[in-house]
Backbone bond lengths (Angstrom), bond angles and torsions (degrees), N, CA, C in turn:
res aa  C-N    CA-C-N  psi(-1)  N-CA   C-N-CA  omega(-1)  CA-C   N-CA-C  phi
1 X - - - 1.456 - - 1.524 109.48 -
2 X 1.263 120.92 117.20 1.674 134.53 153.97 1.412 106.14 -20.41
3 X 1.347 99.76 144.32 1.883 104.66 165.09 1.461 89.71 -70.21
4 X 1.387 120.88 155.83 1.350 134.10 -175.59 1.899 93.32 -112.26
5 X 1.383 115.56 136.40 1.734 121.69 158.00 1.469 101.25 -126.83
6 X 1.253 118.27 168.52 1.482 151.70 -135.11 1.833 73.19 -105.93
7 X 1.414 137.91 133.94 0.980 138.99 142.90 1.154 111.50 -107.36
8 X 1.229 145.00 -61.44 1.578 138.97 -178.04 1.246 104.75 -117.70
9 X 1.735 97.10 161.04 1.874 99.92 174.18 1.671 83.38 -156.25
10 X 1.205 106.25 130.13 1.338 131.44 171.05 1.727 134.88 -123.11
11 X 0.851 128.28 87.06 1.382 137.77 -162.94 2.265 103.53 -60.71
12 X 1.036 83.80 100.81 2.016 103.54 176.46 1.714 110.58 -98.10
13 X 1.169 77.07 127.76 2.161 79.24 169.90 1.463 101.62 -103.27
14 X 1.283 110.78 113.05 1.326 129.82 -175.82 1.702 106.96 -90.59
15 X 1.568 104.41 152.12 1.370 77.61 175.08 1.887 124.80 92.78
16 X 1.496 100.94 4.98 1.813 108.35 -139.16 1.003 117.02 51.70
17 X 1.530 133.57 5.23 1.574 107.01 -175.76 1.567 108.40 127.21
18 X 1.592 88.82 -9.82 1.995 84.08 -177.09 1.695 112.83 -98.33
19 X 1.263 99.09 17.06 1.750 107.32 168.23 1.400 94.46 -142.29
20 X 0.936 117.18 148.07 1.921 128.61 -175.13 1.495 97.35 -119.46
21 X 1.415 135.43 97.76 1.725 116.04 167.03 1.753 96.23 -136.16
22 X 1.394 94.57 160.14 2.024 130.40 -178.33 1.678 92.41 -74.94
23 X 1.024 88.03 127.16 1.790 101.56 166.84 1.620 120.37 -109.75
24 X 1.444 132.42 90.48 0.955 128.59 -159.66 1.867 115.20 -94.09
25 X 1.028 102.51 137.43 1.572 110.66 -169.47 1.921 97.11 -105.01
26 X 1.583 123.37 168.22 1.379 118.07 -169.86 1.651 91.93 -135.61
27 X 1.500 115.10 156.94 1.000 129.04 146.23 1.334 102.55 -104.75
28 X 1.667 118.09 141.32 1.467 130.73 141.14 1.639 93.39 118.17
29 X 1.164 119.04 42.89 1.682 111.17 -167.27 1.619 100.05 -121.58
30 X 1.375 133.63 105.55 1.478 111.11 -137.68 1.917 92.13 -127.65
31 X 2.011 90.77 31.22 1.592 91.68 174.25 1.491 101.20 -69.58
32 X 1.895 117.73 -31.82 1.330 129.18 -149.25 1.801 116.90 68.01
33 X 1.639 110.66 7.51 1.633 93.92 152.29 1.144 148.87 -97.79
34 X 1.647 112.73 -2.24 1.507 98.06 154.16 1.562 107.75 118.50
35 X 2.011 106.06 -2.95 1.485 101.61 -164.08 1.880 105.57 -49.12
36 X 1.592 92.10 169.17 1.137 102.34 -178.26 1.728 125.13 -143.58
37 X 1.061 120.94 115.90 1.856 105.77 -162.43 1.474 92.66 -93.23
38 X 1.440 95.93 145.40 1.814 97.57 166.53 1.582 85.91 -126.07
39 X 1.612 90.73 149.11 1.718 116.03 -157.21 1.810 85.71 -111.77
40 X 1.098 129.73 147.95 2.002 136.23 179.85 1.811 96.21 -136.78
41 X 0.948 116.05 72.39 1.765 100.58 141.24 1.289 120.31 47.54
42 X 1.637 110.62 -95.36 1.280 162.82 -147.01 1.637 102.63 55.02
43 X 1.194 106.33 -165.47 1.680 120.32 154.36 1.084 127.78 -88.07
44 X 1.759 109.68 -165.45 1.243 104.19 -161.18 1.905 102.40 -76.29
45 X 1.180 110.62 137.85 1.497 113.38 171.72 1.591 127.73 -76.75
46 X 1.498 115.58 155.06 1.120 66.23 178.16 1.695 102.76 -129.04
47 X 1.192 127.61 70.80 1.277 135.64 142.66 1.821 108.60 -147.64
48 X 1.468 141.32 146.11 0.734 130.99 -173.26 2.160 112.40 -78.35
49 X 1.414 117.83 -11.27 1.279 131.62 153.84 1.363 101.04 -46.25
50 X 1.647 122.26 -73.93 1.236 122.60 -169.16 1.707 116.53 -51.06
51 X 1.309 117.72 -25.18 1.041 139.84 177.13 1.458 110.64 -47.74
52 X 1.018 102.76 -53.25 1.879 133.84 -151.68 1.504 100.46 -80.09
53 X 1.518 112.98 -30.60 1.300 117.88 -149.21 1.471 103.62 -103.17
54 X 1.524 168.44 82.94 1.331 152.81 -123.37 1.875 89.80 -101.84
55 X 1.312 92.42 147.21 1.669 109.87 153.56 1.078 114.55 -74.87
56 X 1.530 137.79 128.21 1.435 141.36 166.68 1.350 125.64 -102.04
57 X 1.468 124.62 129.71 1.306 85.28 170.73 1.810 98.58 -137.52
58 X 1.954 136.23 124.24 1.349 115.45 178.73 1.230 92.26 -75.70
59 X 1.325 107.62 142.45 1.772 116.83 143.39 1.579 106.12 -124.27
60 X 1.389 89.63 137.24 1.853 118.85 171.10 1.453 82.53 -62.34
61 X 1.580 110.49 135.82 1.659 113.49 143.13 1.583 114.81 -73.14
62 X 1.876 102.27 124.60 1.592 97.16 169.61 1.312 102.89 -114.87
63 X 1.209 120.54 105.52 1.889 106.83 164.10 1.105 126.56 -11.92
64 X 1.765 99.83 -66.37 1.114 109.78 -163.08 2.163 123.27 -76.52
65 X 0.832 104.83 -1.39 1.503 135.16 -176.12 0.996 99.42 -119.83
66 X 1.351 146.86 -104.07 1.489 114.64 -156.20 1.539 134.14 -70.43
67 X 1.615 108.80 -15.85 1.534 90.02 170.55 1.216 97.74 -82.55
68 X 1.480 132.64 -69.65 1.381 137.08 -162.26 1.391 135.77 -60.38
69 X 1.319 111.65 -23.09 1.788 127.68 134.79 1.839 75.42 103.94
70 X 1.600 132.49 60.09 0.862 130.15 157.66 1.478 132.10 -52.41
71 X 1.685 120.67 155.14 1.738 96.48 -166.33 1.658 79.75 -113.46
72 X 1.554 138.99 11.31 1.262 104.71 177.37 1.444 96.39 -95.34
73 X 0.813 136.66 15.31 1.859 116.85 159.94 1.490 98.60 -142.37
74 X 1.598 119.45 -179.66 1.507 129.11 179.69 1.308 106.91 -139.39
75 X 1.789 100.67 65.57 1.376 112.43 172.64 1.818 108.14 -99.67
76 X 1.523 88.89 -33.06 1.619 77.15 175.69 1.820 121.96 -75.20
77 X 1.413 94.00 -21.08 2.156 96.57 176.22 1.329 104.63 -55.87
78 X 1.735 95.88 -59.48 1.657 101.52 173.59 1.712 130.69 -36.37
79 X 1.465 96.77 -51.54 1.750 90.59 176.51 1.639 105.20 -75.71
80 X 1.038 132.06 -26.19 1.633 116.41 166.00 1.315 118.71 -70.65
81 X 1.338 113.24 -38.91 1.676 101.94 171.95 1.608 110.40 -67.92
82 X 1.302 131.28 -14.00 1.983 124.22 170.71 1.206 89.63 -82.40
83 X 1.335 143.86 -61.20 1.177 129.66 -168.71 1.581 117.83 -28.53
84 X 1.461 99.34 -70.82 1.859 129.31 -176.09 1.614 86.68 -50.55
85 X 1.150 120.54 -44.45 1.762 99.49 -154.23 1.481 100.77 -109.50
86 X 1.634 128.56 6.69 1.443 113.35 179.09 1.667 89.58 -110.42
87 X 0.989 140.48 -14.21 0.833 145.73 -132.83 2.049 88.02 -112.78
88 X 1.701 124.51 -21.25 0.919 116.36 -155.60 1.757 79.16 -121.38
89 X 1.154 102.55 -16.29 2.292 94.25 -167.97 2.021 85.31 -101.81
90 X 1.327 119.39 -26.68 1.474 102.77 -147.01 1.700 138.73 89.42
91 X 1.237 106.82 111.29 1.357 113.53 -162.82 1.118 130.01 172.77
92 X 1.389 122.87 -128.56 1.406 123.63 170.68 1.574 133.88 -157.65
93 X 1.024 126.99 132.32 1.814 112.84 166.13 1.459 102.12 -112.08
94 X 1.598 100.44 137.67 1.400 136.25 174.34 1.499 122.67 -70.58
95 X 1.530 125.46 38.98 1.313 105.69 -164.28 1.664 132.43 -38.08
96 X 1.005 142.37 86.91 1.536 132.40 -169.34 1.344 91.60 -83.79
97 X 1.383 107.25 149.48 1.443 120.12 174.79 1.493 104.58 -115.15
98 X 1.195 117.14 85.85 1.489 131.78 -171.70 1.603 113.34 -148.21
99 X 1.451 102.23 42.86 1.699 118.58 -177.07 1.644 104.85 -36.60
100 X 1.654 114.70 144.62 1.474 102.74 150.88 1.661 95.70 88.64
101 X 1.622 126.83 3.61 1.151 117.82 174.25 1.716 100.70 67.81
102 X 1.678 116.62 43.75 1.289 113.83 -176.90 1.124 127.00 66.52
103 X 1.156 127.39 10.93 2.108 130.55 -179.65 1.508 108.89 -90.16
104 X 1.710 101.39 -43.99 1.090 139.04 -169.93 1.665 132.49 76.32
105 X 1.027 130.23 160.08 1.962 136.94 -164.18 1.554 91.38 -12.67
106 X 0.958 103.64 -83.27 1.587 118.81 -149.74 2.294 113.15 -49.79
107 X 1.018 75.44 -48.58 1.597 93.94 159.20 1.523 139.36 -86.41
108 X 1.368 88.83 8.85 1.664 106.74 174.10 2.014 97.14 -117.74
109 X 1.147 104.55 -29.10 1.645 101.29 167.47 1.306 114.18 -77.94
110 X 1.564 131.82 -9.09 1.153 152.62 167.58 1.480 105.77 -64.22
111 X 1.309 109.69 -72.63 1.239 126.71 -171.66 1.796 101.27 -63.21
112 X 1.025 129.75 -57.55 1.127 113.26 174.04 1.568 125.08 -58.17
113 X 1.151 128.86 10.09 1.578 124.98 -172.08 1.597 85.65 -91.76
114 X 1.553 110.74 -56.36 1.540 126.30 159.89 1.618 117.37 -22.25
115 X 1.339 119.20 -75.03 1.600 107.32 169.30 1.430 118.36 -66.38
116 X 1.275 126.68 11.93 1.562 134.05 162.45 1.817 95.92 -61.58
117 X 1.469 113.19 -50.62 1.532 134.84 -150.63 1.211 100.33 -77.25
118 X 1.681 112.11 -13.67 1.853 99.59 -178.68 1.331 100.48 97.06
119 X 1.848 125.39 34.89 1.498 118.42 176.87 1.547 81.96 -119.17
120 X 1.640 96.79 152.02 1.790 86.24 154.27 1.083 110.75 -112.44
121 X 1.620 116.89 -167.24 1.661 132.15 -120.70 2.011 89.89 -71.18
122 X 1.371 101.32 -47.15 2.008 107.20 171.10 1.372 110.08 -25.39
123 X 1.570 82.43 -76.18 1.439 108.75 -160.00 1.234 108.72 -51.96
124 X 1.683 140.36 -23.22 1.103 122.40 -175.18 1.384 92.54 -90.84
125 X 1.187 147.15 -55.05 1.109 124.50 -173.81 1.407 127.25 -34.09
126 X 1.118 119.37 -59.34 1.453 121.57 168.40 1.610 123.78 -62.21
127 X 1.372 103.78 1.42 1.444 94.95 177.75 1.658 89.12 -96.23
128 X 1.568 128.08 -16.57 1.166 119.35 178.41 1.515 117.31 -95.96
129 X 1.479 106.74 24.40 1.631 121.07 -179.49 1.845 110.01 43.25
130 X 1.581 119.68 54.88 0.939 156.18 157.41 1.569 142.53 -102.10
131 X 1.202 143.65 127.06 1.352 134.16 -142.67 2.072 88.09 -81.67
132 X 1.461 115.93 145.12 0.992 96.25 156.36 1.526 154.14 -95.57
133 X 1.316 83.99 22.30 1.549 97.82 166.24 2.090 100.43 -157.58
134 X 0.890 129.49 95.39 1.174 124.15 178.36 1.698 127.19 -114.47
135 X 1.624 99.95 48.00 1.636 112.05 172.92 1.664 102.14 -87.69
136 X 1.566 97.28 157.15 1.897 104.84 178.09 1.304 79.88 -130.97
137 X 2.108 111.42 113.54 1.141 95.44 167.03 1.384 99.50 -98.48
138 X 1.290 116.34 70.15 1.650 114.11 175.04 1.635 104.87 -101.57
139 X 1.361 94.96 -20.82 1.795 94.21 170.26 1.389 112.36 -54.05
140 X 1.807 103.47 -51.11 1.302 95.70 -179.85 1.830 129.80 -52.24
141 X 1.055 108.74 -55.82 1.130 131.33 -175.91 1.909 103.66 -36.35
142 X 1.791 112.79 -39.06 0.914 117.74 176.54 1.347 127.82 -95.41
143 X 1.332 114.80 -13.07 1.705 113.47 134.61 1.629 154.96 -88.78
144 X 1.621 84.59 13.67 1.474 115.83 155.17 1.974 106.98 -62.23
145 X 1.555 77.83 -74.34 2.015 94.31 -175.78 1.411 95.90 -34.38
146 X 1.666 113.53 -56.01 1.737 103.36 -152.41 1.885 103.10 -59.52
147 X 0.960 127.17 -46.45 1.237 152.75 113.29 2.080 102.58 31.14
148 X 1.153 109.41 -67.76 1.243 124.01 -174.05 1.212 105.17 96.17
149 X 1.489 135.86 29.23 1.222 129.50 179.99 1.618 113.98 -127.67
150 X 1.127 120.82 173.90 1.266 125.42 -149.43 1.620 117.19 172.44
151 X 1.388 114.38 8.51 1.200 99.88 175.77 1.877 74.95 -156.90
152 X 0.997 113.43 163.04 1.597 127.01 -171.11 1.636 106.21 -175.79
153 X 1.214 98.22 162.71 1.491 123.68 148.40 1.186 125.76 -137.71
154 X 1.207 98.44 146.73 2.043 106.35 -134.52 1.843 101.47 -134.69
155 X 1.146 100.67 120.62 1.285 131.79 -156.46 1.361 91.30 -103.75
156 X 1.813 112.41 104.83 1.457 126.96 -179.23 1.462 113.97 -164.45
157 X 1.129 129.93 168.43 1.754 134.09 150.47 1.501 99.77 -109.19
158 X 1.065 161.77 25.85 1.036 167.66 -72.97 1.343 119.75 168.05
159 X 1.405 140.68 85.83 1.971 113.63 -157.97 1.653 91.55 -103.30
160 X 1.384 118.62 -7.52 1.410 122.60 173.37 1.368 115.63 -67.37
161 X 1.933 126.70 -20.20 1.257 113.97 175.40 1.593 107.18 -80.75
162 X 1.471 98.03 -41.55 1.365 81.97 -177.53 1.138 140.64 -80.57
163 X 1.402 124.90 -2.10 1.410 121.43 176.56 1.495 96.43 -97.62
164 X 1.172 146.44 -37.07 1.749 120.91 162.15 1.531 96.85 -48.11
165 X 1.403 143.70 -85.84 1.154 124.96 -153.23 1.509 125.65 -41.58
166 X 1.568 122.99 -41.23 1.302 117.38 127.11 1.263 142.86 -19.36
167 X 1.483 118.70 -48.16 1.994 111.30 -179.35 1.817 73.27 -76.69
168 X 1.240 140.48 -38.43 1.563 113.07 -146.90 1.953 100.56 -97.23
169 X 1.115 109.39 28.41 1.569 113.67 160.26 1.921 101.74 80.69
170 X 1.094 117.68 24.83 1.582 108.18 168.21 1.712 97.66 -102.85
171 X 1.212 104.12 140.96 1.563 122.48 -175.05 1.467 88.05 -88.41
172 X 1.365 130.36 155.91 1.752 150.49 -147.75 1.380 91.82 -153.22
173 X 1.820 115.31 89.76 1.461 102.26 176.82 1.852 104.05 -85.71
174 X 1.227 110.32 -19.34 1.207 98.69 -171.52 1.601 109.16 -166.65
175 X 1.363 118.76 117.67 1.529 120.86 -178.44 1.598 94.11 -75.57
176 X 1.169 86.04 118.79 1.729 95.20 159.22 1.590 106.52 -123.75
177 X 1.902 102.08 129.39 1.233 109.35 -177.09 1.724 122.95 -98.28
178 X 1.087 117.07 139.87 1.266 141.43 167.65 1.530 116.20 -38.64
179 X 1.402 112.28 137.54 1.587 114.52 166.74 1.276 118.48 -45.17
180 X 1.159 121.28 141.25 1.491 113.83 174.09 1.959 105.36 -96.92
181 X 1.576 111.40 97.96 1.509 118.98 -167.22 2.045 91.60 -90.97
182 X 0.808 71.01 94.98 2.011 100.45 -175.24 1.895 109.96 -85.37
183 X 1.252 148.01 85.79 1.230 119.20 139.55 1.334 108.14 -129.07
184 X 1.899 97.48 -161.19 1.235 85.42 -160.84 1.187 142.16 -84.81
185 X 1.544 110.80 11.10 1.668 134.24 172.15 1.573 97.80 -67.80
186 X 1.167 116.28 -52.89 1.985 107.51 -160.11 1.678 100.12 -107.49
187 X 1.291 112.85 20.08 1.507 88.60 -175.37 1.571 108.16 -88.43
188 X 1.216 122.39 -17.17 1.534 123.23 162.68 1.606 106.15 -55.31
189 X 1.135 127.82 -49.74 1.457 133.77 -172.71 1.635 108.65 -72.75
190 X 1.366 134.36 -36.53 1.312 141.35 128.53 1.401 128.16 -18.47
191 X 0.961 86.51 -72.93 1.747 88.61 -177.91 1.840 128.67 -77.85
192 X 1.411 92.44 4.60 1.745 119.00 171.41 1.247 101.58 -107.61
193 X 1.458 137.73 -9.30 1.331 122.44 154.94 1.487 131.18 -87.66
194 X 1.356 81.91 -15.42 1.434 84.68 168.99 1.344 133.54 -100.94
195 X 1.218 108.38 -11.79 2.019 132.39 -178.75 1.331 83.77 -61.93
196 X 1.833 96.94 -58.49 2.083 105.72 -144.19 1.745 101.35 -87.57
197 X 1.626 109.10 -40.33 1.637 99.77 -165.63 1.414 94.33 -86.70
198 X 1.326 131.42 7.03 1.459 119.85 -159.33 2.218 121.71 50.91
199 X 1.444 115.10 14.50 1.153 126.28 162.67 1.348 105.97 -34.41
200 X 1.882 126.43 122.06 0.959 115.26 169.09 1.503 127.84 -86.49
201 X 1.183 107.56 108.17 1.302 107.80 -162.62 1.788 112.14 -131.83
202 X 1.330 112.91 130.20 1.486 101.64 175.46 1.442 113.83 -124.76
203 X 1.391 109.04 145.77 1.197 104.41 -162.11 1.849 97.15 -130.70
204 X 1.630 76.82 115.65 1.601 93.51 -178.84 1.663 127.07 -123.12
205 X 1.477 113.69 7.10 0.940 124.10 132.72 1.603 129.04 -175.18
206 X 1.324 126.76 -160.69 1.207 99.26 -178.71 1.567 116.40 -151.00
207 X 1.536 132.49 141.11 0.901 129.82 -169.45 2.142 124.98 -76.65
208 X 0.979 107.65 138.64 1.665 111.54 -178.39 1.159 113.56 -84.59
């Protein structure tokens, strides 16, 4: 992987306008997808430590979840809850463009015809001779650096982001975990991330 630099930064009002965040573009990223960090402000903090320290959060782009507000996964709750909460401490989201847990669109509509059949989210992958999880968040890790950052707290259920961001030299001051957005469309798909990926996730109740 290329050293990654800061090529563009563009200030977007997200939201119409009721969140203000920097949209940063990269030179030297030679996957050819295009990730993209958006940088939030936040408010006023309230210790200048906390200050120092950025909120992180990667999100996989899912089509189908965050524009379309899908109920078999809770990728799109997830990117509104980093929004709402990086957006109020200061920090960042990582867009990776690695749809499908890295397979990508077309093979994630694959895989789901598959959990139609009674496989879960693994299991279809491998029934489609596909890795079942095949993201490198080492990109991230290297648009942190471009970034100037290097030490974070990183907003996930996830123990797979943080120990790659770890082998790739970002210091992990503090896992902070994610809502658990629970009903009854994804809670089978929920509760297989957490059996199989070990995702810390608790599930204490659930919406109708």
């Amino acid at each position: 992987m290329s050293d990654l630099t800061i090529k563009r930064r563009v200030t977007i009002p997200v939201r119409a306008g009721g969140v203000m965040a920097d949209f940063i573009s990269f030179n030297g990223d030679d996957s050819g997808k295009e990730h993209i960090g958006i940088s939030f402000e936040g408010k006023v903090p309230e210790s200048k430590e906390e200050a120092s320290i950025p909120l992180v959060r990667l999100h996989s782009e899912c089509l189908t979840g965050d524009v379309f507000g899908s109920g078999r996964c809770d990728c799109g709750e997830q990117l509104n809850e980093a929004i709402d909460r990086i957006d109020e401490e200061g920090g960042y989201i990582l867009y990776l463009r690695q749809e499908g847990r890295g397979i990508g669109l077309y093979a994630k509509l694959d895989a789901y015809a598959l959990q139609d059949q009674g496989y879960d989210t693994y299991q279809a992958n491998e029934m489609l001779h596909l890795p079942q999880d095949d993201r490198d968040f080492g990109i991230a890790a290297d648009m942190l650096k471009a970034l100037g950052v290097t030490s974070i707290r990183l907003l996930t259920n996830n123990p797979d982001k943080a120990q790659q961001l770890k082998e790739h030299g970002i210091d992990i001051e503090e896992v902070v975990p994610t809502k658990v957005h629970v009903h009854k469309y994804n809670r089978q798909y929920l509760e297989t991330k957490a059996k199989s990926k070990f995702h810390t996730l608790k599930f204490d109740y659930i919406k109708e």
